[in-house]
N, C-alpha and C positions, 0 to 999 in steps of 0.2 A: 504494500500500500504506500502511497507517494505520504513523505512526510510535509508536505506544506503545510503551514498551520494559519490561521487568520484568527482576528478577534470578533467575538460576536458580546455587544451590551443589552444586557435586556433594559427594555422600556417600561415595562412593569409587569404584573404577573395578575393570574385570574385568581380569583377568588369566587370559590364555589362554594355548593350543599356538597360536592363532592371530595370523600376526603383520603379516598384509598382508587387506585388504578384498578383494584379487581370491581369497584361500584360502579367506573363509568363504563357508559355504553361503546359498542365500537363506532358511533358514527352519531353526529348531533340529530339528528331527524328519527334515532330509535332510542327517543323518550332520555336525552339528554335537558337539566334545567339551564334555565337561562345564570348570569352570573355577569360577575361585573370585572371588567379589565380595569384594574387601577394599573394608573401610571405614574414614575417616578414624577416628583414637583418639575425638575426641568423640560421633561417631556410633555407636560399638558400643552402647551399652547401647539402643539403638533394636532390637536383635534380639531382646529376652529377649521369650519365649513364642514363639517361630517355633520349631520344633523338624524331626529329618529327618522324612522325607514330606509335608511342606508343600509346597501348591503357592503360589507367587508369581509376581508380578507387575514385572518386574526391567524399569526405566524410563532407557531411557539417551539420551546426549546425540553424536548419530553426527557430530560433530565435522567429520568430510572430507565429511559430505552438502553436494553445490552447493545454495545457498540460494538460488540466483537460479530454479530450472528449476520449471514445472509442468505439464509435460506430460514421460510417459518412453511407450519401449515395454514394456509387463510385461513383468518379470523379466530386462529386457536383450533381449532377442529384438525384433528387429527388424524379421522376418519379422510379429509383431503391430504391429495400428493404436497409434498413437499414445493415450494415453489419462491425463487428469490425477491429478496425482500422489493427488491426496485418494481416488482410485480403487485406488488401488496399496499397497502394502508397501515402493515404491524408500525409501531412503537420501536421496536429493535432495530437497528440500523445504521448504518457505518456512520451517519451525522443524524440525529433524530429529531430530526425538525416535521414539526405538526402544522397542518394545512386545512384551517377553518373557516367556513363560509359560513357568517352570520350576519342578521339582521340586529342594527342598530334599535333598541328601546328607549334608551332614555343616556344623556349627555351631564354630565354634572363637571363643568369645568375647575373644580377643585379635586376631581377625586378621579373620575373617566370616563367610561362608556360600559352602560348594560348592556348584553348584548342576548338576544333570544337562542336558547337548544346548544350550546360549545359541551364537547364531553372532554373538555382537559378536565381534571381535579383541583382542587385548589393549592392553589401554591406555585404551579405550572407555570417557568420563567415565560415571557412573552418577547420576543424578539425585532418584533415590525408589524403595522397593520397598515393595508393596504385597500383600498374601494377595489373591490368586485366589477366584472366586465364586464357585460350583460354578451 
């Protein structure tokens, strides 16, 4: 594996109902709760023009993903073939970066953005957020 290395800073991190990786769902639309991305004080003025009903792009850093694995069985099920993780959704993965499509609820410029259905857990570093493409 190439050793390049770069820095990544998180901007701030979610804060869920969710408090353990086995609670969340695999995917925000299978009955993941909504939750609030606080961002560090330097980073809030990065929200102004996001307003509710936006959709974003909420980019985070899944921290307990094994970084050594590339190969999982989809979705945990074991009963499926084996298949590399660049193939997958897993958690586990040579950089473990989480890729969430949510709608914007409510903006609190002291604190950050609710966002509806995210299945990170809480605590889950947040690394960038980005408006959605239609």
């Amino acid at each position: 594996m190439a050793s390049n290395t770069y820095q990544i800073h998180t901007v701030g991190f979610v804060r869920s109902v969710l408090q353990r990786t086995e609670d969340a769902p695999k995917q925000g639309d299978e009955g993941a709760p909504d939750a609030w991305i606080e961002l560090s004080e330097e980073m809030l003025e990065g929200l102004d023009g996001i307003v509710a009903g936006d959709q974003l792009i909420i980019l985070t850093w899944l921290h307990l993903g094994n970084r050594s694995v590339l190969k999982v069985h989809p979705r945990g099920d074991v009963n499926q073939p084996l298949k590399g993780v660049f193939a997958t959704r897993s958690p586990s993965r040579p950089n473990p970066i989480g890729l969430h499509r949510v709608s914007v609820l409510e903006i609190d410029p002291a604190r950050g953005v609710r966002v509806a259905a995210i299945e990170a857990f809480d605590g889950t570093p947040v690394v960038d957020i980005k408006p959605a493409l239609s």
